[in-house]
PyMOL Python script that loads the backbone (N, CA, C, O; Angstrom):
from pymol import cmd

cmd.read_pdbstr("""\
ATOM      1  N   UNK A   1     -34.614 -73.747 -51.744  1.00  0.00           N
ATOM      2  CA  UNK A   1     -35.378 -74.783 -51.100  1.00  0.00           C
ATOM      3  C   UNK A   1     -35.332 -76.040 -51.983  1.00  0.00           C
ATOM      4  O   UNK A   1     -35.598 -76.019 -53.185  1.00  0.00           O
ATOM      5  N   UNK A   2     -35.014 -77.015 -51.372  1.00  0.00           N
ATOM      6  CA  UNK A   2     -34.899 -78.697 -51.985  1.00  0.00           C
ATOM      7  C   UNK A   2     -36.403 -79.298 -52.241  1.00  0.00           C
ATOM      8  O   UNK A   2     -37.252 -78.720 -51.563  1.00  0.00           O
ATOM      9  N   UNK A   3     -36.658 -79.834 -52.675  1.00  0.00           N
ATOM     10  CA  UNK A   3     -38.376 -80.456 -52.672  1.00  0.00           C
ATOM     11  C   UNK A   3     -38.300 -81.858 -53.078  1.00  0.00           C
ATOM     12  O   UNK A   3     -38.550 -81.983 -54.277  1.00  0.00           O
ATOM     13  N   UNK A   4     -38.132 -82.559 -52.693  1.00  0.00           N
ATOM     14  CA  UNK A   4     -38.667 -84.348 -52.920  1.00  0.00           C
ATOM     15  C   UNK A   4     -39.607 -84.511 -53.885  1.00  0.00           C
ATOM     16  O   UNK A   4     -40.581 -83.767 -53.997  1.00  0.00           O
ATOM     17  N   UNK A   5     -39.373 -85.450 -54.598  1.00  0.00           N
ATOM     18  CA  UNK A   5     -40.151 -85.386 -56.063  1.00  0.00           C
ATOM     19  C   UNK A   5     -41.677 -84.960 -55.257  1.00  0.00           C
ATOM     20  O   UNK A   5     -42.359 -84.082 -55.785  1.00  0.00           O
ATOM     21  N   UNK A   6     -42.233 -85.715 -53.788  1.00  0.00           N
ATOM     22  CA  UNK A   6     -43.565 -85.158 -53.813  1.00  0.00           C
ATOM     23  C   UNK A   6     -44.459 -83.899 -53.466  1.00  0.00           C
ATOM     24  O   UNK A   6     -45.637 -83.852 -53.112  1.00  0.00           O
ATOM     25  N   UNK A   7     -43.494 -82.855 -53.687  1.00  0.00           N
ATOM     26  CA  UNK A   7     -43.277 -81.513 -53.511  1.00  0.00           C
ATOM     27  C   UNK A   7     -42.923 -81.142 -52.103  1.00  0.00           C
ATOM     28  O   UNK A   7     -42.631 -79.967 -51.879  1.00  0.00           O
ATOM     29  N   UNK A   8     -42.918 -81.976 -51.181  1.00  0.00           N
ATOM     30  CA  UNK A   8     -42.721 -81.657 -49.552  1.00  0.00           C
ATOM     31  C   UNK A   8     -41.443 -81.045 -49.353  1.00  0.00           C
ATOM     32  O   UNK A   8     -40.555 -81.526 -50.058  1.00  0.00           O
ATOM     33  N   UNK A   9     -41.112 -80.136 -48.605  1.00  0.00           N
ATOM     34  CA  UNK A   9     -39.627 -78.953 -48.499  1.00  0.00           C
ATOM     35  C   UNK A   9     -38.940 -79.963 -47.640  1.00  0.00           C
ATOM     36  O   UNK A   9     -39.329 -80.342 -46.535  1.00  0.00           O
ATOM     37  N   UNK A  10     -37.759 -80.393 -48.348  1.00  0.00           N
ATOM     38  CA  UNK A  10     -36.703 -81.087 -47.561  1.00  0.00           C
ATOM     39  C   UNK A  10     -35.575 -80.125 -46.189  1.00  0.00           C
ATOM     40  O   UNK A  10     -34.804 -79.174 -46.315  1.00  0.00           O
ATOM     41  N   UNK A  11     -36.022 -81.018 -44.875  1.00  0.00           N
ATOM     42  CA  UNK A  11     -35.353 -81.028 -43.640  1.00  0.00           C
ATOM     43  C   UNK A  11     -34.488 -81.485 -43.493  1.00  0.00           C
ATOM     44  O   UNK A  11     -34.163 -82.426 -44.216  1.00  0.00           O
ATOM     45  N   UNK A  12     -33.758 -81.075 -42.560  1.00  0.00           N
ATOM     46  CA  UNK A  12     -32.696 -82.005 -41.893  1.00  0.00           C
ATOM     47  C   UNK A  12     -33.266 -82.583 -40.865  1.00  0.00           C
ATOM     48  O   UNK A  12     -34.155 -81.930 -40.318  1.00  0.00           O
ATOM     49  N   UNK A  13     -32.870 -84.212 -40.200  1.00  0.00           N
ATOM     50  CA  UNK A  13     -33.906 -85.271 -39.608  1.00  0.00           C
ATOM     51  C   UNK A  13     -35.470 -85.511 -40.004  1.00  0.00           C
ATOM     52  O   UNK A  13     -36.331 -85.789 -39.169  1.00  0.00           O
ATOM     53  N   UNK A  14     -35.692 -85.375 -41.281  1.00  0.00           N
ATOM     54  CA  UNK A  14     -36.599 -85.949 -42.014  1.00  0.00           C
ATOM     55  C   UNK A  14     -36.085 -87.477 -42.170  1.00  0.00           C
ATOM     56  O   UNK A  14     -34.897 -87.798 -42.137  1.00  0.00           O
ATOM     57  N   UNK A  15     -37.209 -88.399 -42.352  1.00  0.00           N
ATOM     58  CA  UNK A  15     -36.920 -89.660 -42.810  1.00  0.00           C
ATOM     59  C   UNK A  15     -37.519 -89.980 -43.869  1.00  0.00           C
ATOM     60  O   UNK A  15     -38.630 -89.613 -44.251  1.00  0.00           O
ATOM     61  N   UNK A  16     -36.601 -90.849 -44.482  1.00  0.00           N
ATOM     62  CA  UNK A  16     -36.749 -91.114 -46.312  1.00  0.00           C
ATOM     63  C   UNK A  16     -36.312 -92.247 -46.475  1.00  0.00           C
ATOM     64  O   UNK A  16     -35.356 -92.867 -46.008  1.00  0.00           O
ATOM     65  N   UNK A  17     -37.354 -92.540 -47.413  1.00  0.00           N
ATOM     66  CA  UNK A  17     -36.745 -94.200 -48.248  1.00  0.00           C
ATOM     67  C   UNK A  17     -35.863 -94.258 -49.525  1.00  0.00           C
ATOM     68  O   UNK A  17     -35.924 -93.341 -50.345  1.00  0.00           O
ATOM     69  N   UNK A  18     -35.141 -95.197 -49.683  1.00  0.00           N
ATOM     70  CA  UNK A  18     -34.291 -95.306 -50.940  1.00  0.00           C
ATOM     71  C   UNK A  18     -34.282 -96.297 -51.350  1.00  0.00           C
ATOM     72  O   UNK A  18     -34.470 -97.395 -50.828  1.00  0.00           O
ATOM     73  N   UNK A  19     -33.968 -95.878 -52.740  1.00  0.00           N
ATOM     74  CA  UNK A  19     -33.559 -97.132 -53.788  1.00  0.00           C
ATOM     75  C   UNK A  19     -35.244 -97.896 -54.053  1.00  0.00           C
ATOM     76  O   UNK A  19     -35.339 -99.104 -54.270  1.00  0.00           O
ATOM     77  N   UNK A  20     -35.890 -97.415 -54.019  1.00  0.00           N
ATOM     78  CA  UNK A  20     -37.287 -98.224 -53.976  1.00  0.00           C
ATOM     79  C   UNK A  20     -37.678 -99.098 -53.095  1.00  0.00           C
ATOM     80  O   UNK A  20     -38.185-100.194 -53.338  1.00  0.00           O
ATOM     81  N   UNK A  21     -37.382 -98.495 -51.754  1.00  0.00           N
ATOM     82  CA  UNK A  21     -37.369 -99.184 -50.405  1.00  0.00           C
ATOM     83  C   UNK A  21     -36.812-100.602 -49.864  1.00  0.00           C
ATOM     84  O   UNK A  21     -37.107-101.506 -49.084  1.00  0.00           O
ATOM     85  N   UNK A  22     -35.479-100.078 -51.093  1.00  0.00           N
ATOM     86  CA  UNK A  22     -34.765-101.113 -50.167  1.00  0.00           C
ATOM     87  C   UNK A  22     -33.864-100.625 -49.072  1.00  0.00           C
ATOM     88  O   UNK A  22     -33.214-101.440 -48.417  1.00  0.00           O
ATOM     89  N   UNK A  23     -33.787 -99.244 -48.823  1.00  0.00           N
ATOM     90  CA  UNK A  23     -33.205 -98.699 -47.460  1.00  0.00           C
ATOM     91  C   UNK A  23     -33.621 -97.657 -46.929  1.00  0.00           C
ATOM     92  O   UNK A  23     -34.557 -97.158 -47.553  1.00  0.00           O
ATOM     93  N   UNK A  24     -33.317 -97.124 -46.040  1.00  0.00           N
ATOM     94  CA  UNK A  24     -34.146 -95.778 -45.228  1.00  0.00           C
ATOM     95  C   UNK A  24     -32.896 -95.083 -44.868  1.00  0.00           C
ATOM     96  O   UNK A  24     -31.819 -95.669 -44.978  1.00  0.00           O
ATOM     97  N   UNK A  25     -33.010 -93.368 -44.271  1.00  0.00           N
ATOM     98  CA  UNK A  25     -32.436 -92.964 -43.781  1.00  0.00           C
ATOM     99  C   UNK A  25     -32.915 -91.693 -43.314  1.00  0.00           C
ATOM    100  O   UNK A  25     -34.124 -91.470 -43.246  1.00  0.00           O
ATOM    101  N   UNK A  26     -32.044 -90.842 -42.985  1.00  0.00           N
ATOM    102  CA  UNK A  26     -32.054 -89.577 -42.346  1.00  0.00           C
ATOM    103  C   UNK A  26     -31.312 -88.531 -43.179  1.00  0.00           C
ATOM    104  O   UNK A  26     -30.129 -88.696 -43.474  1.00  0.00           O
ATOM    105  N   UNK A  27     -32.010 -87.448 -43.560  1.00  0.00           N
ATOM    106  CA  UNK A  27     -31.153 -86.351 -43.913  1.00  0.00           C
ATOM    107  C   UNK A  27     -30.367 -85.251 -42.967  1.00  0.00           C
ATOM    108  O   UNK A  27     -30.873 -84.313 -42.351  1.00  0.00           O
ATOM    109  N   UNK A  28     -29.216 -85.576 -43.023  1.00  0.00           N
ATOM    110  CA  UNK A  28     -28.290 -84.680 -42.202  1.00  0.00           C
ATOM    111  C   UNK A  28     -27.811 -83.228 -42.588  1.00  0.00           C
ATOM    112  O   UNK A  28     -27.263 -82.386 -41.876  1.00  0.00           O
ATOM    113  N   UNK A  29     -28.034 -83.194 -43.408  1.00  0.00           N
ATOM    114  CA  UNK A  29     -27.781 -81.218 -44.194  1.00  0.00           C
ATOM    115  C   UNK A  29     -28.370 -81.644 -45.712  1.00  0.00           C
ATOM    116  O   UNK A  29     -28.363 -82.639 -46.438  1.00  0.00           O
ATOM    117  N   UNK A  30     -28.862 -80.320 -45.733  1.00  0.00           N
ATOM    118  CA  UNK A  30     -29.392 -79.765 -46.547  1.00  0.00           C
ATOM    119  C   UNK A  30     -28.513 -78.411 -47.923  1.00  0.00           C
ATOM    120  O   UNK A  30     -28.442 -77.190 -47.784  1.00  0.00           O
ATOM    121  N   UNK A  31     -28.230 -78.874 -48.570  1.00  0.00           N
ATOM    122  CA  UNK A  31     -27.235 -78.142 -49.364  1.00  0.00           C
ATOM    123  C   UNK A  31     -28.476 -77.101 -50.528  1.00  0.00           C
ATOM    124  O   UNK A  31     -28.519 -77.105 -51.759  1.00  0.00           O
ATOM    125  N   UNK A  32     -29.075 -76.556 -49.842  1.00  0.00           N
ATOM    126  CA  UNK A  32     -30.051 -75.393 -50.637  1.00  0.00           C
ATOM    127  C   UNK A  32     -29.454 -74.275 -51.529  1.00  0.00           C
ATOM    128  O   UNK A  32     -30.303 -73.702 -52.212  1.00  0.00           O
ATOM    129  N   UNK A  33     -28.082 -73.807 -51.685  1.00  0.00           N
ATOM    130  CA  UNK A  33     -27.345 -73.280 -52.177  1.00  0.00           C
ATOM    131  C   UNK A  33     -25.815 -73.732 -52.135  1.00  0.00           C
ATOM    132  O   UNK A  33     -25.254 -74.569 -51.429  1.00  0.00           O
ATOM    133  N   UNK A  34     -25.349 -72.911 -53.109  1.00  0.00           N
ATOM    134  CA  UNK A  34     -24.244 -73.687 -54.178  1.00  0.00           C
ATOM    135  C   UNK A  34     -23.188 -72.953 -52.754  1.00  0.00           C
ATOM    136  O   UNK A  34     -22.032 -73.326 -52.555  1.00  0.00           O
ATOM    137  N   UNK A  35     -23.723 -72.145 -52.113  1.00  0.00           N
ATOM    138  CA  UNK A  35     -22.641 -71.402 -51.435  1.00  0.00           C
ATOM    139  C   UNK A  35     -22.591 -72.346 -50.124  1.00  0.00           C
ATOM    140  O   UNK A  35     -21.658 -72.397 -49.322  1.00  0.00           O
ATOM    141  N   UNK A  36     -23.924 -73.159 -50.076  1.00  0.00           N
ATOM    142  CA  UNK A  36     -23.616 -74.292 -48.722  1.00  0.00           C
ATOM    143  C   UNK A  36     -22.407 -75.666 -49.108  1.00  0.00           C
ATOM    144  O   UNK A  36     -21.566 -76.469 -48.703  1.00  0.00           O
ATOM    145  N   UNK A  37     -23.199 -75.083 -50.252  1.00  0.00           N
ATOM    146  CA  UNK A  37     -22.323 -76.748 -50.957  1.00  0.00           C
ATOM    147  C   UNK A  37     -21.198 -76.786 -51.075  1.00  0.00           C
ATOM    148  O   UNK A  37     -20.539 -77.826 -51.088  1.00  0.00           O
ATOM    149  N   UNK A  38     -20.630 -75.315 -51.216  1.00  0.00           N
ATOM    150  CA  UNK A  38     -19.323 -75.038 -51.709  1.00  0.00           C
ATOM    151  C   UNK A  38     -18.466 -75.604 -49.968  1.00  0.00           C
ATOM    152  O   UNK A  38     -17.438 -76.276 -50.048  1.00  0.00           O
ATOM    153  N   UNK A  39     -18.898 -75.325 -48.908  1.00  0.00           N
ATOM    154  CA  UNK A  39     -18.777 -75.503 -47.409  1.00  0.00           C
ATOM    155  C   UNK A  39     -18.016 -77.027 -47.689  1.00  0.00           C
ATOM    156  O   UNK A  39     -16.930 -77.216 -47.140  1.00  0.00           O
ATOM    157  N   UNK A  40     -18.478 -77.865 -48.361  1.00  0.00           N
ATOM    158  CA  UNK A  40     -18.321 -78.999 -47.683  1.00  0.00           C
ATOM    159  C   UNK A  40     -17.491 -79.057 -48.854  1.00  0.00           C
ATOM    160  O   UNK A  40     -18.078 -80.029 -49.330  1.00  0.00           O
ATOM    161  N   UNK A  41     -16.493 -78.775 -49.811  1.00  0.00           N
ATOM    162  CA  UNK A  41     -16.459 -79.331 -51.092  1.00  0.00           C
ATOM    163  C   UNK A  41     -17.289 -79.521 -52.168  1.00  0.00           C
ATOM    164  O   UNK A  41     -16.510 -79.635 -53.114  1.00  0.00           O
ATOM    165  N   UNK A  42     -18.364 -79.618 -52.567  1.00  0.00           N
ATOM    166  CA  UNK A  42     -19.263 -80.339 -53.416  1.00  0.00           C
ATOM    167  C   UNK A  42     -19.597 -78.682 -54.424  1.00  0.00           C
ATOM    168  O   UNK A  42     -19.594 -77.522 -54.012  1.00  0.00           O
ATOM    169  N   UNK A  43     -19.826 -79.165 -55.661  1.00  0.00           N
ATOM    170  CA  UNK A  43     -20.212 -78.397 -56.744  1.00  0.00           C
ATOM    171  C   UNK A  43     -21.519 -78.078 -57.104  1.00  0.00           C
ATOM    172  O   UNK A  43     -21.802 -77.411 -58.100  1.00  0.00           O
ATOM    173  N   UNK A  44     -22.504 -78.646 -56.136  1.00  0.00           N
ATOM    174  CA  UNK A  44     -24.007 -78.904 -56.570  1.00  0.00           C
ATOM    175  C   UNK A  44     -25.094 -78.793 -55.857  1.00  0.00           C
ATOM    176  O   UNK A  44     -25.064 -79.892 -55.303  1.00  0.00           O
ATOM    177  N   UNK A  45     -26.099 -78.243 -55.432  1.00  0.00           N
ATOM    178  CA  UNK A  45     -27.182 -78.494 -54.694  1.00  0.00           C
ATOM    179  C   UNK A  45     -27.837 -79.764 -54.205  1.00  0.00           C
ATOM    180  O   UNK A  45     -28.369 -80.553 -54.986  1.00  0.00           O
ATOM    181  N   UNK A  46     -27.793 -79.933 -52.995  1.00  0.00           N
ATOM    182  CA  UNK A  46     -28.473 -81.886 -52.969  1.00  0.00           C
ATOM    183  C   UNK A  46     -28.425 -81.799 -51.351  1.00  0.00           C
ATOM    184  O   UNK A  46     -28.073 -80.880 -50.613  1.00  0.00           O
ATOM    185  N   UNK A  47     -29.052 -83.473 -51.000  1.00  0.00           N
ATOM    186  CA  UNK A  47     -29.241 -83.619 -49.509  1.00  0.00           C
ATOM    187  C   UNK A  47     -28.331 -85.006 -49.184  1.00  0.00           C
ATOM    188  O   UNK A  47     -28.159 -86.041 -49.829  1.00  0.00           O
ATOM    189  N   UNK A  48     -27.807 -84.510 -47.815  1.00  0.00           N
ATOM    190  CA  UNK A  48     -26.592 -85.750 -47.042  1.00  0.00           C
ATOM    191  C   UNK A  48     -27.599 -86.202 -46.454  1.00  0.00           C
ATOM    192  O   UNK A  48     -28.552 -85.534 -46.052  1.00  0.00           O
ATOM    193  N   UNK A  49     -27.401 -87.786 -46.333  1.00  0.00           N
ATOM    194  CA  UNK A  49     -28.258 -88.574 -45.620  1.00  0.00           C
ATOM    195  C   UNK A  49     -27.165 -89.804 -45.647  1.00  0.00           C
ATOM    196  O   UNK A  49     -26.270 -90.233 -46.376  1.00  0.00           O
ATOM    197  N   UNK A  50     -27.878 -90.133 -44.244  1.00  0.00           N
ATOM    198  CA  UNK A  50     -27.060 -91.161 -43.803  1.00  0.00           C
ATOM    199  C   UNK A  50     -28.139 -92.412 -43.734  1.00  0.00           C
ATOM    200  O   UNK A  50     -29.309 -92.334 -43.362  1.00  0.00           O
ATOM    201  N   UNK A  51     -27.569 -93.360 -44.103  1.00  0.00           N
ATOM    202  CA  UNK A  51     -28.437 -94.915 -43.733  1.00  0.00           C
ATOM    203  C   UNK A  51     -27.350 -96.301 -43.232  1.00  0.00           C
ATOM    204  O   UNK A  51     -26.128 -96.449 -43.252  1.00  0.00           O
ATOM    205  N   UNK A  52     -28.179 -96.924 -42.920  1.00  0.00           N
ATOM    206  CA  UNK A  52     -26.852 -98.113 -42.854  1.00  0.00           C
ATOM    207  C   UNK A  52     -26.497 -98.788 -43.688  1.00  0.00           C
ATOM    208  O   UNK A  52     -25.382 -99.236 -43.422  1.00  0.00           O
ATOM    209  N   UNK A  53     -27.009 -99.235 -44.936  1.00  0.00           N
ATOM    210  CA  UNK A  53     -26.694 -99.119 -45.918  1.00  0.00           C
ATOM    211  C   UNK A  53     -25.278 -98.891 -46.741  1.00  0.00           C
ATOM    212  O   UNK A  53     -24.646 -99.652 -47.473  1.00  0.00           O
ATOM    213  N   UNK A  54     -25.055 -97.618 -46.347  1.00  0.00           N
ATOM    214  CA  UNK A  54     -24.527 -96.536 -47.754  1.00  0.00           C
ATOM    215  C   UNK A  54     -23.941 -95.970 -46.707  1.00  0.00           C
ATOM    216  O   UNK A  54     -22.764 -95.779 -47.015  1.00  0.00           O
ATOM    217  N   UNK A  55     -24.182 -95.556 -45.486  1.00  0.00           N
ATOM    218  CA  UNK A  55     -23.474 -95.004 -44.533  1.00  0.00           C
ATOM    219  C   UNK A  55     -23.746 -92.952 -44.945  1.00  0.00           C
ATOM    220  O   UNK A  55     -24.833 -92.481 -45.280  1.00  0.00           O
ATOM    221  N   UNK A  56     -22.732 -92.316 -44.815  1.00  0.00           N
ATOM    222  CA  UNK A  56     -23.053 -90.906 -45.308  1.00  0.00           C
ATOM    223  C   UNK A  56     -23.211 -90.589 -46.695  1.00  0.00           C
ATOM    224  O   UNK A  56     -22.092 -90.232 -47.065  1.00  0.00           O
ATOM    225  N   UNK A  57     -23.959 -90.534 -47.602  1.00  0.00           N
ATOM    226  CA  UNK A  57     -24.045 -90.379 -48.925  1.00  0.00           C
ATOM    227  C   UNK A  57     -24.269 -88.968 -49.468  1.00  0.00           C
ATOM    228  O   UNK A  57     -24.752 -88.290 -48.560  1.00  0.00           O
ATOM    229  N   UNK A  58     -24.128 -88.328 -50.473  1.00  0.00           N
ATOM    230  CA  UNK A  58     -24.545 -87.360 -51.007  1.00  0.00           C
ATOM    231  C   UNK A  58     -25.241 -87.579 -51.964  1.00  0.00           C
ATOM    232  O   UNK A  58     -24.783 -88.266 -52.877  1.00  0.00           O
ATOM    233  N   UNK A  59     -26.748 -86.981 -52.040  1.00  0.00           N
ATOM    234  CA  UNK A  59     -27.499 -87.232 -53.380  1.00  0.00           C
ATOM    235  C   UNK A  59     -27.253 -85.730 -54.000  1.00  0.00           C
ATOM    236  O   UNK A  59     -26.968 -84.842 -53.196  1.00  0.00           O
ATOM    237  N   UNK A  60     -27.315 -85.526 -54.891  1.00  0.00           N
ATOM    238  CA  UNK A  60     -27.592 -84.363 -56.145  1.00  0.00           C
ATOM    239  C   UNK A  60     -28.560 -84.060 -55.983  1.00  0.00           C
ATOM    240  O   UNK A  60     -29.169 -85.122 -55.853  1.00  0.00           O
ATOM    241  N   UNK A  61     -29.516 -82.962 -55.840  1.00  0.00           N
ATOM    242  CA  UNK A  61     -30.667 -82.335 -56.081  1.00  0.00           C
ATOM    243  C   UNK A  61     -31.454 -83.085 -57.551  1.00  0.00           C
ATOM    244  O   UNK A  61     -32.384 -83.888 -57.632  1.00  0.00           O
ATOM    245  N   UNK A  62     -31.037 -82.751 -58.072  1.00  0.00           N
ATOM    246  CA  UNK A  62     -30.956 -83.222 -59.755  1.00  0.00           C
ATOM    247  C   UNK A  62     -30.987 -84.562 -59.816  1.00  0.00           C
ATOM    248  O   UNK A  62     -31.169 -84.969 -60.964  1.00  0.00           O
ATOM    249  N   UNK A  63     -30.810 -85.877 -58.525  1.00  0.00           N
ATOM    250  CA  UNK A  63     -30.900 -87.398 -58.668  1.00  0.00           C
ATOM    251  C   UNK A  63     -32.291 -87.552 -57.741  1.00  0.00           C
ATOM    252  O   UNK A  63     -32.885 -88.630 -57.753  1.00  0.00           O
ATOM    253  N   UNK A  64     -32.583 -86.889 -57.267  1.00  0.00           N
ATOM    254  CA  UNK A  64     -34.242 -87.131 -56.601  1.00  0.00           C
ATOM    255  C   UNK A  64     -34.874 -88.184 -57.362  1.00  0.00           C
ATOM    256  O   UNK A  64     -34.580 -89.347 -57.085  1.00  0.00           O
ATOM    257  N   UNK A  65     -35.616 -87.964 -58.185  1.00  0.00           N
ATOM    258  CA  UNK A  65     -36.333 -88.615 -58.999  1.00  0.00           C
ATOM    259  C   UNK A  65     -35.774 -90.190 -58.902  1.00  0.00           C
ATOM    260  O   UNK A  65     -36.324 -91.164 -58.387  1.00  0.00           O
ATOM    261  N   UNK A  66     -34.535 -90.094 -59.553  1.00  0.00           N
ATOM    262  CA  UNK A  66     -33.955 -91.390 -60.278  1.00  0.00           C
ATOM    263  C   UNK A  66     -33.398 -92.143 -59.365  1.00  0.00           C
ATOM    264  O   UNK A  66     -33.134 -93.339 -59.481  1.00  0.00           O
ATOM    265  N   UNK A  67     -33.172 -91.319 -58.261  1.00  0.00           N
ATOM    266  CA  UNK A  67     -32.468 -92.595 -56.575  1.00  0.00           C
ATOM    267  C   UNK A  67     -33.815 -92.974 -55.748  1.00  0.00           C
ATOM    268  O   UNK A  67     -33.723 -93.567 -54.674  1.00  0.00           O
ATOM    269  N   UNK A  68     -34.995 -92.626 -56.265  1.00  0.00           N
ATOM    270  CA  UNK A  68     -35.985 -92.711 -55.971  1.00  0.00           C
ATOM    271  C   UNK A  68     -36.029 -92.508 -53.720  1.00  0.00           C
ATOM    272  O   UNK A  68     -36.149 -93.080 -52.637  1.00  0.00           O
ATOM    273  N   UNK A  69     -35.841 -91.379 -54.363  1.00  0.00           N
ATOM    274  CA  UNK A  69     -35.920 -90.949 -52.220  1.00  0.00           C
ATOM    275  C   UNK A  69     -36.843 -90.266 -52.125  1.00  0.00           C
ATOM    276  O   UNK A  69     -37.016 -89.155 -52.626  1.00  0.00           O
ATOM    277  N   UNK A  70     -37.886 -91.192 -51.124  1.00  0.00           N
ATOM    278  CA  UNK A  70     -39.431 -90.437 -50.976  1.00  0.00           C
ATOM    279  C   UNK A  70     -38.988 -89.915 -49.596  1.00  0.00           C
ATOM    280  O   UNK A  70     -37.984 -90.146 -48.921  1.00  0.00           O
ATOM    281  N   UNK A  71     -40.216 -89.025 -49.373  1.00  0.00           N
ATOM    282  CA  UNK A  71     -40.516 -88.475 -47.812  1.00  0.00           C
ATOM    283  C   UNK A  71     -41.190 -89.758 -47.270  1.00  0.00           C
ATOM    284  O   UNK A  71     -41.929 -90.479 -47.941  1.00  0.00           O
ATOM    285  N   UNK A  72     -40.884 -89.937 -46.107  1.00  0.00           N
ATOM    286  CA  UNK A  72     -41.553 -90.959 -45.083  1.00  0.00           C
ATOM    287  C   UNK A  72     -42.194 -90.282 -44.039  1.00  0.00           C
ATOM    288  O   UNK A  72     -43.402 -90.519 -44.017  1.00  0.00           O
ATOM    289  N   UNK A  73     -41.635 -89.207 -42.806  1.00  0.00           N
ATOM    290  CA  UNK A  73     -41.645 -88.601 -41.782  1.00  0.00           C
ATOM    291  C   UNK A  73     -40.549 -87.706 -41.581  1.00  0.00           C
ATOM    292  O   UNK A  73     -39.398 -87.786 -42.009  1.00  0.00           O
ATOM    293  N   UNK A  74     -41.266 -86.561 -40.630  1.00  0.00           N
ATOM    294  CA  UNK A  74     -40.807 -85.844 -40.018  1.00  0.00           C
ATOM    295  C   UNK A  74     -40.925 -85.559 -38.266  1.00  0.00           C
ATOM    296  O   UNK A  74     -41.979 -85.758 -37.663  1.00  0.00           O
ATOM    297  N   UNK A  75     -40.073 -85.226 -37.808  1.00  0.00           N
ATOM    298  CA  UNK A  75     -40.278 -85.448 -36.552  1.00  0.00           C
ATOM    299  C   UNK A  75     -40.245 -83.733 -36.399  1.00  0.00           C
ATOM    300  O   UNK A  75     -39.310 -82.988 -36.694  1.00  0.00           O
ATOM    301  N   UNK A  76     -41.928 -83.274 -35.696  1.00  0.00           N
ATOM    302  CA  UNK A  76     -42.206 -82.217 -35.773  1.00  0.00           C
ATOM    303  C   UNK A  76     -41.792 -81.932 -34.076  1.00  0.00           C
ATOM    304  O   UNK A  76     -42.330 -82.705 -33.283  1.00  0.00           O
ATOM    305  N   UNK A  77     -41.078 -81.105 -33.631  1.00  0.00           N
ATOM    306  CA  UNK A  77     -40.622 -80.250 -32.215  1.00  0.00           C
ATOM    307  C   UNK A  77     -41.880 -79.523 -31.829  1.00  0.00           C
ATOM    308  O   UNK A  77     -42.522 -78.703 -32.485  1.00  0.00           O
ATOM    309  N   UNK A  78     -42.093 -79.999 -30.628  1.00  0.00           N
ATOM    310  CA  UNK A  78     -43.653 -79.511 -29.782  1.00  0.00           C
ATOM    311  C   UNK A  78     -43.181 -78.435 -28.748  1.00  0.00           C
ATOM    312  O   UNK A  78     -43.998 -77.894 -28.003  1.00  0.00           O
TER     313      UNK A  78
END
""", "prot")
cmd.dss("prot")
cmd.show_as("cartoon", "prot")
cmd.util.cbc("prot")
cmd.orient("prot")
């Protein structure tokens, strides 16, 4: 399980701010294990999010903190 520095369990279509709100986006997968990660190429645990910005990005689990990506919303299914 991924956790956002403010302990909240990272989703896919969660919305999040970056860079210290100078952009927003959406998380599109969730790389919770090295064996998801391995799926796409990547060596590391972390979350894809897309913004307009940056377009599809990969953060590191391990860059939370320092890319400063908060939780904003979730869009809860009724």
């Amino acid at each position: 399980m991924i956790k956002y520095p403010d302990g909240t369990e990272a989703r896919v279509g969660d919305r999040v701010s970056l860079s210290h709100d100078a952009d927003s986006g959406v998380v599109t997968k969730v790389f919770d294990s090295l064996e998801k990660a391995e799926t796409w190429n990547l060596d590391e645990t972390g979350l894809m999010i897309e913004s307009v910005a940056t377009g599809l990005t990969f953060y590191p689990e391990r860059s939370l903190d320092e890319d400063e990506i908060r939780f904003v919303s979730r869009v809860v299914a009724s």
